[in-house]
Each structure stands twice: as C-alpha cells, then as structure tokens.
N, C-alpha and C positions, 0 to 999 in steps of 0.2 A: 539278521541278514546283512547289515551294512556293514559290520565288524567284516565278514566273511566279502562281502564284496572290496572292500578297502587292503584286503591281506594280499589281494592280487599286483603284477607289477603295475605302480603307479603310471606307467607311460597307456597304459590301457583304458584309465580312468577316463569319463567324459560323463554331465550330466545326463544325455540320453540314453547310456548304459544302463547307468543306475535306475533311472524311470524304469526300465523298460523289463529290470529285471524284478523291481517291486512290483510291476505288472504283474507279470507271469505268477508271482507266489500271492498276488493279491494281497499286497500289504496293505500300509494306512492310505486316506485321503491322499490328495495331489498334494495338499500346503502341507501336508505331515510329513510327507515324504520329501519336498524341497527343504521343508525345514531341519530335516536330519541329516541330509545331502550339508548343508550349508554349516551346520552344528560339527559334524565328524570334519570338514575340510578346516575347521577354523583351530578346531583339536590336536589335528594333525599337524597343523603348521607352525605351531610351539615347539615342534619336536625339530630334529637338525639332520642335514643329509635331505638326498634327492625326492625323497618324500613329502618333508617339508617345504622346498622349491615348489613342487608340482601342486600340492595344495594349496599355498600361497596364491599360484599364477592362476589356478581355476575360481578362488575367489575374487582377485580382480578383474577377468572375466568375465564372470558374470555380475556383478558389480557394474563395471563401465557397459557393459550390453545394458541392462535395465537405464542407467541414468542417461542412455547416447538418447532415449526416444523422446519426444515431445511429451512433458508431465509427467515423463519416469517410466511410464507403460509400456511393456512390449505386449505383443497382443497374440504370441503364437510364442511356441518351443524354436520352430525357424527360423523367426524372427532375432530369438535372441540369441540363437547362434549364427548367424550368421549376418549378423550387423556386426561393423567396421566403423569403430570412431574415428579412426586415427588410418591415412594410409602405412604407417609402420606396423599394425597390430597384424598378426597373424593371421596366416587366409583359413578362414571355418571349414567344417569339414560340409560342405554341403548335401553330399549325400547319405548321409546319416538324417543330415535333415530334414532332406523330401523323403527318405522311407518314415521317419514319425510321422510326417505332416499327412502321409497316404492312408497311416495305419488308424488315425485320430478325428474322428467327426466332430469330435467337442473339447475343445483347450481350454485350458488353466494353464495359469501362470502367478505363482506365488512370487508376491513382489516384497525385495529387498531392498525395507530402508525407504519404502514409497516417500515421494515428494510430490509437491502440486506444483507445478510452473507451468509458464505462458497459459493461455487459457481454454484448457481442456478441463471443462469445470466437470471432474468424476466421469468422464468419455475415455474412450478407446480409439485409438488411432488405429490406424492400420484397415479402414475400411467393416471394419465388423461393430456388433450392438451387443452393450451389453451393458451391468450396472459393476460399481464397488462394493463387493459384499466384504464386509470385513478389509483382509488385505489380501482375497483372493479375487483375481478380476477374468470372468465366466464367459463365455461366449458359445451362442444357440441363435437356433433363429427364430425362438422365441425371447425374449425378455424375460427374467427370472421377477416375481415381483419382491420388493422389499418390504419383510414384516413392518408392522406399525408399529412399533416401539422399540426396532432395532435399532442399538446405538450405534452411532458411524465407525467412534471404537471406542477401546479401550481407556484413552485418555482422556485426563479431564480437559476444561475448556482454559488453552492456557491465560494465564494472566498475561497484564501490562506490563512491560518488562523495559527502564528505561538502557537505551543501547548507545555504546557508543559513539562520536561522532563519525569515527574511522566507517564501521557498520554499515552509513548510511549513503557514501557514495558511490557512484556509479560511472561510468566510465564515458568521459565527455569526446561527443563527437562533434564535429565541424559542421557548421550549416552548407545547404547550397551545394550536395555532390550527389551523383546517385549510385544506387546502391542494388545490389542482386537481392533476392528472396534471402538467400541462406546468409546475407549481411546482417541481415535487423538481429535485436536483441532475441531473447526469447520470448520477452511479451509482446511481441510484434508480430512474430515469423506465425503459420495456420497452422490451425489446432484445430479440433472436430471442434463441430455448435450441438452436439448432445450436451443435455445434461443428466446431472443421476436422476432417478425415481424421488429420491429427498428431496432435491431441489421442488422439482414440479409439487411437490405434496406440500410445500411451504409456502407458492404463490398460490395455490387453493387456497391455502388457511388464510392468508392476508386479506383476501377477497372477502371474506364472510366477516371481518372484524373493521368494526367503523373506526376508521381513525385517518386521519387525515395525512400523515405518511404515506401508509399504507396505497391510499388513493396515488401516489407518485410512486408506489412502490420502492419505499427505502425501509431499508433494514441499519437503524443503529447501534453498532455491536457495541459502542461505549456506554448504552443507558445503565443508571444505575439504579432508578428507582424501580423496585418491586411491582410497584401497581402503573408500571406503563406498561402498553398493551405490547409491547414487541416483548415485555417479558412472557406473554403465551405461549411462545416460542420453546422447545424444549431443549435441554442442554445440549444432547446430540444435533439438534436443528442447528442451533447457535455455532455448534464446532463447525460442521458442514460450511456454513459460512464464513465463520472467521478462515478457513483454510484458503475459500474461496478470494479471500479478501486479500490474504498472503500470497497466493498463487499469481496475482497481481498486481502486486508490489515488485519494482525492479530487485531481483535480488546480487546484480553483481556487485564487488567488494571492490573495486581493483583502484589502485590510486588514479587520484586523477590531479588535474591541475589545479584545481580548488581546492583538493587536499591538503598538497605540496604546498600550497600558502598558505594555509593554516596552523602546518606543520612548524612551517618556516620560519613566517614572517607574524603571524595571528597570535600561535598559542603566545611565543615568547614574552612577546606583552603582556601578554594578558596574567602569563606565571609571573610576568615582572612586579604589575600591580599588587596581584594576590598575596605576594611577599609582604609587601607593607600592612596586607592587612588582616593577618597573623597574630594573634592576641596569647600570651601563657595562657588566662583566662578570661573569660564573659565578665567576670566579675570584678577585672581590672581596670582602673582608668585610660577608657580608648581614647588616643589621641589624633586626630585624624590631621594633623598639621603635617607630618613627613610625607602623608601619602599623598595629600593635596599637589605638594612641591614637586613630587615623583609624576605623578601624574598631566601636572601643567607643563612638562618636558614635549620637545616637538617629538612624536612617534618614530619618525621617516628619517633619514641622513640623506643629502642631497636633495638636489629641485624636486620639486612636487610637483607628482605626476597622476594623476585625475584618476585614473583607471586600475591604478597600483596600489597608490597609499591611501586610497577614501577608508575600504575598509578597517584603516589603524585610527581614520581618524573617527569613525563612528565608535569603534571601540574606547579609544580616549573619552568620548563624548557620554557614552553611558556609566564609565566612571566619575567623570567630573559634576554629571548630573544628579551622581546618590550620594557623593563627598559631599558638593554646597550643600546638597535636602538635609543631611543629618547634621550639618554643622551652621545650619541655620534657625534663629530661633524659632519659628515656628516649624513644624514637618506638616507638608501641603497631604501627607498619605496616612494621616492622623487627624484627619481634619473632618469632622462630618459634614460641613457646610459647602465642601468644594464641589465645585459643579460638575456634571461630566462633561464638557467640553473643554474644561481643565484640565481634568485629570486625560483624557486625549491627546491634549495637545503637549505636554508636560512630562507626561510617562509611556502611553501606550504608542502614542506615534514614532517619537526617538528611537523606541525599538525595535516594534515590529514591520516601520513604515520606512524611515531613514533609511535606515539599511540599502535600502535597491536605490538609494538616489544616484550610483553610482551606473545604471543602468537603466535608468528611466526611459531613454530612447526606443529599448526593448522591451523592457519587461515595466510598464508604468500602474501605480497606484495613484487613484485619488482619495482622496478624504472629505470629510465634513458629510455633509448627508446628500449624500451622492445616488443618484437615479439610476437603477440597473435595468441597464437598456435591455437584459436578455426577458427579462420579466415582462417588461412594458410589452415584449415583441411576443411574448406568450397572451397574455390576456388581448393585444388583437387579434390573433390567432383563433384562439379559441373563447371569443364572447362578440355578442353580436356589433353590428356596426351601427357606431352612435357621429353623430356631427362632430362630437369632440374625441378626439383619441386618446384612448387609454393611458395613462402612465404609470410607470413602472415602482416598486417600492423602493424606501430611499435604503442607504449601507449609510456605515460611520466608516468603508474604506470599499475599494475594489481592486483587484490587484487583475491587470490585461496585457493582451498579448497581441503585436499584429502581425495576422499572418494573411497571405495572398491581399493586402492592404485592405484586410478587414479584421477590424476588432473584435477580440474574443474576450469575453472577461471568465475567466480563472478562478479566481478566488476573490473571499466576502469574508469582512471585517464586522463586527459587530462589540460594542462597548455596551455592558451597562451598567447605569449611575458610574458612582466613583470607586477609590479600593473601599470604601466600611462599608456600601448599600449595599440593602441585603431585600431582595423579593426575587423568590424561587420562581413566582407564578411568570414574571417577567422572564426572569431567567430560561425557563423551559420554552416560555413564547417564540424570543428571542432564536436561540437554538434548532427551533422548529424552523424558522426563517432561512436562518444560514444554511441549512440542507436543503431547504427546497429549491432556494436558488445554486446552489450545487449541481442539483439534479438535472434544472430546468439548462446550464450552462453545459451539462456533458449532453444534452440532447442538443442543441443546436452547436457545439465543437463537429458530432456528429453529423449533422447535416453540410456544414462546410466542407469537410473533409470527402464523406460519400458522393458528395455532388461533383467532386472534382478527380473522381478516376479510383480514389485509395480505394480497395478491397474491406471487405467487411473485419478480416484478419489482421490487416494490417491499423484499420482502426481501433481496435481491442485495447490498446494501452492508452485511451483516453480518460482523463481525470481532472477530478477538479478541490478547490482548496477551500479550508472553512476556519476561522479566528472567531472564537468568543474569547470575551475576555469577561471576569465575572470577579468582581474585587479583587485581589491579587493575583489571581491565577489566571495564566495563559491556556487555554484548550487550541492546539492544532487540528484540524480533520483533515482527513483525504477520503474521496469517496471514487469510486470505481463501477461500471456497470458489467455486469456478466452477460454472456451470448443469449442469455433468455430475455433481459431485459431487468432485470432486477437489480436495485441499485445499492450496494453496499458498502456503509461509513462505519471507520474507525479512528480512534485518537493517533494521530503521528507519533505526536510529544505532546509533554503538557508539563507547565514550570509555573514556578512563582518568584515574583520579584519581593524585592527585602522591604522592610518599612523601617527597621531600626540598624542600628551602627554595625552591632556587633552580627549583624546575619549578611554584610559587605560579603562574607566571600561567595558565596550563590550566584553571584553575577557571573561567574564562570561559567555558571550553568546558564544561566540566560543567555550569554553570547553564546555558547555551545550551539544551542537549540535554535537561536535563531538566524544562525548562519548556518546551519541544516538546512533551513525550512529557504532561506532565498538559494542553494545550491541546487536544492531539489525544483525549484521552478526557474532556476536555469537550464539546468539537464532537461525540464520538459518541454522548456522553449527549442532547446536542438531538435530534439527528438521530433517535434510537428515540423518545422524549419525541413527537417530531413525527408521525411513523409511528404510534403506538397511543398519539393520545391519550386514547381510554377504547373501551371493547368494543362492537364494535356485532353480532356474531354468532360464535358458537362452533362451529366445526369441528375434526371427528374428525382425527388426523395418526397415518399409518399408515409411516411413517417409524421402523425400529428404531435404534436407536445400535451403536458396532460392539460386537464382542462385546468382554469384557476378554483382554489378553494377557496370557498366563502368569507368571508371576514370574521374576523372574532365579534364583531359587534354584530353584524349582520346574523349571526347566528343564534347570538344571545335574544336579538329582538324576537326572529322567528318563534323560539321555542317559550318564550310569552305569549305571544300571541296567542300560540297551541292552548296553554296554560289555562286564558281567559276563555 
C-alpha cells in the first residue's frame, strides 16, 4: 500500500493522507503505520530530485513538531501538525487537521526519537491522560493500565559514561533580571505533575520495604551492591528512573564563559604541565626536577587579578602538591598511620574545597565538622520539644548558597579515614548520610522558594550536591526530586587521585572534574539568583520534612532488647 501511495506526485504527500488511507484498507497498528510512513520517507530521500527534497522536508517536520513540545510529546495528530517552532516554518494546513481531529475519538501518536526533558516525568501535555506504553503515547478517558512486568523498553539500563568537560556546560545567565515564562530553561518552564503508572507502582513498593532511604524516599541509582534493598527494584523500574533523573539534568551544551576560560586560559596549563610528565615508559627513571621548575613558574602574565587568575593558581597548586608528595621521602598517601584530618586538610580540601575560594562570597564552604543547620531545623521540626534544642549532624564540608539573605546549604562533604582505610560498613553509613541530608536540603530550598511566590514549575530544577570521598576515590552526587515527591540520586562524576609518580598524568582528570562540579553550582547559583530575585508575596507551605531516622545505636539497643 505505501509503495502505491508513495508513486503519486510528491507535492500531494502529507502524514494524514497516509493515515487516513491505511484507515480505509485497514492496515497495521497506528505505530506500524507511522513507522512505515517514517521508514519509506527516509528511503526516499537518498534518492535525488524533487522527491528526495519533499521527503527530506516531511522528515524534518515531523521531527521538529515532536521535539518543539515540552518532553518531546505531541499529544494529538493536530497538534503535530500544526505547531510552529520557528515564526519562519511553514503555515500547517489546518484544516486537514480539524477534519482528523473530528473524525478521531482516540489518538496515538508514535514518537520519533522520544527524549524526556523538563519535567513531564512519562505525562502528556496538552491537557489529556494517558501513560507511555512502549514508544506509543495513548489517550482515552480512561487510563490504560500497565502490565506488571512490562519493560519501559527495549533498552538496557545505560551505564556510567564519563563525558566530557565541553558536555557539561550550560549556558550562563546573569543574576538580578526578570524574565517571561517562555525565558526559563526547560527545566524550569511547566510541564504536567502526572506521572506514569510505573512511577506510582514504584513508590508502593518502597513503602512496604524497610529501609531507611526508602522512609525519605530516595532512590540511589549508583548502588552497586546486590543485596541493598533499592536493588528490588527491577531493571525497567531502574531505567524509568535513571530517565527520570536525566530528564532533569540541564541538558544545554552551549558555550559559556566558564568554558571559554577553560578553553583558553585553564586547559593550556594544564596541557603545559602534562607535557612534562610524559614518560617513554613506567619503567623508566622519572625525574620530576624539570616539571617541578615548569611548574614553580608564575601561571598569569601581568598584575594579579583575584577573580581571573585564582583559578591558574589553584591549578598550579594541585600540581606542586603531588610533585613535592612524590619527590618527598616519605609519601603522606602511603601511609597507614595518617589521620583523617590530615589526609583533609592535605589532599581532599586543596581540591575539592579551594577551588571556590575564589568565590566564597557567593557560593561558601566550611570544613572541619561542621553542624548542618538544615538537619538540626529538621529534627526540631519533627521530634518533640525538649529544653535543649536539637542539633544537627556534623559534615567534614558544606558547600551554601545566600539567597533572599538566607542560607541554603547545597552540598555535603564527607571524608572517610585516610586514602588506604578500608571499612565498607562505614563507608555505606557514611553515604547514607550524605543523601539524607541531600534530601532533607531540597526540601526546605523548596520551602524558601514556594513561600516566596515561585510556582511549583518553576521550582522543579531544584537540587542538591553530595562528596564522599572513600580512599582515593572521589564520588560526586547530584540528586533531584520529581513532581510526586520522590527523590532521585545519581553519580555526576567520579575520579581518583594518583598516589605514585608515574600515574601524575590523571590530574587532568581531576582538574577536569572538579572544575565541572564548581561550574555546575555556579550555574545553579544564577539559576535561584534568577527565580527569586526579591519577594513579591509570602505564602504559607504546609509541606512537613520527613521525620528523623533513628540512630544507628539507638537501633541496635532496641532490637536487644526485643532479643532479651
């Protein structure tokens, strides 16, 4: 049938032709039938002549129709013809349109190329209900339900994939102006609060599983051990989320200023260094006397300028600090007896703390064990009132932000032991830590924000930051809440620093990474900056925090007790 429909003059061709005449002979499915529409136009446009033109133009078409909508979804056949990205594109034929839309009580729409962005977690825009079956999106006024063991699709659950620096920016705006609706980013701008049937089938299950996550509702998509309980979770569940988790990630590319210094003024250095420490082989007598000299060079030409050349000179700073460690008799990152407040202040701080010294006004970190006021303001919250007020658990960092002249904290540092200690049990503990306070920090960003006018929409791109560090290896988190309330954490990046001579050149990557990770809470200092640049009404937020979980000791003693 579509060979014979295709033989006619191309200027006649249009998607709802086609539909309309697989109607009539009763051909395949809706997505069968787009998929063939979509397969013979892509066929067709390898070939040359006006044919090939008109093929081409109908797949772009339909192409930019699907991707103009909020989360990639058009939600009707007239929808997607007759949405306009661009005032230059072509005016649709509308009444082609409204005769489908007359002759159609139930739409499908097979989507090309689906993408998840801003946060329409698996919803439909355009006013209608309906779920993602596959990559056909259904609409009835009833709800279709979703098998239990249907996978979300086809694909497996992607891996960790590290990306490069270029990848990760985003496109920096000014604080302090304001801005129409259709200004904000896309994870900004409103998107429907449905979620799919999976979702909800996933905060069921979390609820019947004792785990003390779960009680905050987070979902850790970077666990690796088998026998933790978010592994119950099943791989499609898990995809459904990581999508979820990406659909909320800024995805523009576009350069920005922080780039451009990178580019510019960062990498060069840094390839400058690198040079020197370039070996034929492992196996040869490294000499680290040229690169020390290359190194102890002043970075900058001309006056020094605070706000320009810091970050050359943190960069210098993190090479002169692994040159002397390996060309010193002893190596402090080889040492079993060094303490962790050593190894903090020696290696983990330089890195991943120095860094923003250059911005401390805005965006400030404290160190040492440091009291997180958001915690402390949870457990009075929600436990009874005692004569002494509660306080809050300490960090080995915190990383805050002030907005409307009140402190948020962002992101939580956590150190344990030094680089050789090795306790898992700790380690997990730890880790459990850092996401709850995560958690407990996008719920009251959330209240600041809500109370001060911002839309529920417009607060959607709130997040917050997590640092373990566990012997050599850096773990970054970023965690995200979705419109149900469910909170989900994934690894950013994750690196490791060198211990011996010859693995110097990784520092690359460690600067890489962690001049990502302060870009990226730069951009999200604009971005709030932007969202409440000053108060224009105060509303009530009837949103409690969850309650505090028990202690680990406290726990241990109860279920003795039980015991005796």
């Amino acid at each position: 049938m579509s060979k014979k429909y295709f033989e006619r003059s191309c200027s006649e061709w249009n998607i709802v032709g086609f539909l309309s005449e697989c109607e009539e002979r009763q051909f395949n499915e809706f997505d069968e039938n787009i998929s063939y529409y979509i397969a013979s136009l892509e066929t067709i446009s390898k070939e040359e002549g006006l044919r090939s033109e008109k093929a081409q133009a109908l797949l772009d078409r339909y192409k930019k129709a699907n991707t103009g909508f909020f989360g990639g979804w058009a939600d009707s056949v007239p929808a997607l013809l007759e949405h306009k990205q661009f005032p230059e594109d072509p005016k649709p034929d509308y009444k082609i349109a409204r005769n489908w839309e007359s002759g159609h009580t139930r739409k499908q729409v097979y989507l090309y190329n689906p993408t998840f962005i801003g946060q329409g977690i698996g919803s439909i825009s355009g006013g209608t209900s309906g779920t993602i079956n596959g990559l056909i999106v259904e609409s009835s006024k009833r709800e279709a339900p979703v098998p239990e063991n249907q996978d979300y699709n086809n694909n497996k659950v992607p891996k960790y994939k590290k990306a490069k620096i270029e990848d990760w920016f985003r496109p920096c705006t000014p604080p302090h102006q304001t801005y129409s609706r259709n200004a904000y980013p896309h994870w900004v701008q409103e998107t429907p609060q449905n979620v799919t049937e999976a979702v909800y089938k996933i905060i069921e299950k979390i609820k019947s599983i004792n785990y003390q996550l779960f009680d905050y509702k987070i979902i850790n998509l970077s666990e690796r051990n088998i026998t933790n309980p978010v592994n119950k979770l099943s791989s499609s569940e898990k995809h459904t989320l990581k999508d979820i988790w990406n659909s909320l990630e800024p995805s523009d590319q576009s350069k920005t200023i922080r780039l451009e210094k990178w580019k510019k003024i960062i990498n060069p250095l840094v390839q400058k260094y690198q040079s020197y420490l370039e070996s034929k082989s492992v196996f040869d007598v490294i000499s680290l006397s040229d690169t020390i000299e290359v190194v102890l060079e002043k970075p900058y030409t001309g006056e020094f300028i605070h706000k320009e050349h810091y970050d050359l000179i943190w960069v210098q700073d993190i090479y002169k600090r692994f040159l002397f460690l390996f060309d010193a008799p002893t190596n402090l990152l080889l040492d079993p007896d060094q303490c962790e407040l050593s190894y903090r202040e020696n290696f983990v701080n330089p890195i991943i703390v120095k860094v923003f010294d250059d911005i401390m006004d805005l965006i400030k970190v404290k160190t040492g064990e440091v009291e997180n006021l958001s915690n402390k303001m949870q457990r009075n919250e929600t436990m009874q009132y005692k004569q002494r007020v509660s306080i809050g658990c300490s960090q080995d960092g915190i990383y805050s932000i002030n907005v409307n002249a009140v402190v948020l904290e962002v992101g939580f540092l956590e150190v344990i032991g030094n680089a050789l200690y090795t306790d898992i049990k700790k380690l997990n503990n730890d880790t459990e830590k850092v996401l709850k306070c995560m958690q407990i920090s996008i719920h009251y960003q959330r209240q600041h924000y809500l109370s001060r006018g911002v839309t529920e929409q417009q607060v959607s791109f709130v997040e917050s930051y997590g640092i373990v560090v566990y012997q050599r290896t850096f773990t970054i988190y970023v965690m995200h809440r979705t419109s149900e309330g469910l909170y989900v954490v994934d690894t950013l990046t994750e690196f490791n620093i060198p211990n011996t001579k010859d693995q110097l050149y990784i520092l690359k990557e460690v600067i890489e990474n962690v001049y990502l990770f302060k870009s990226r809470i730069m951009d999200y200092y604009l971005m709030v900056q932007k969202i409440v640049p000053y108060t224009k009404v105060r509303i009530g937020i009837n949103e409690s925090p969850v309650e505090v979980s028990p202690s680990k000791a406290s726990t241990t003693s109860d279920a003795s007790k039980t015991s005796d």
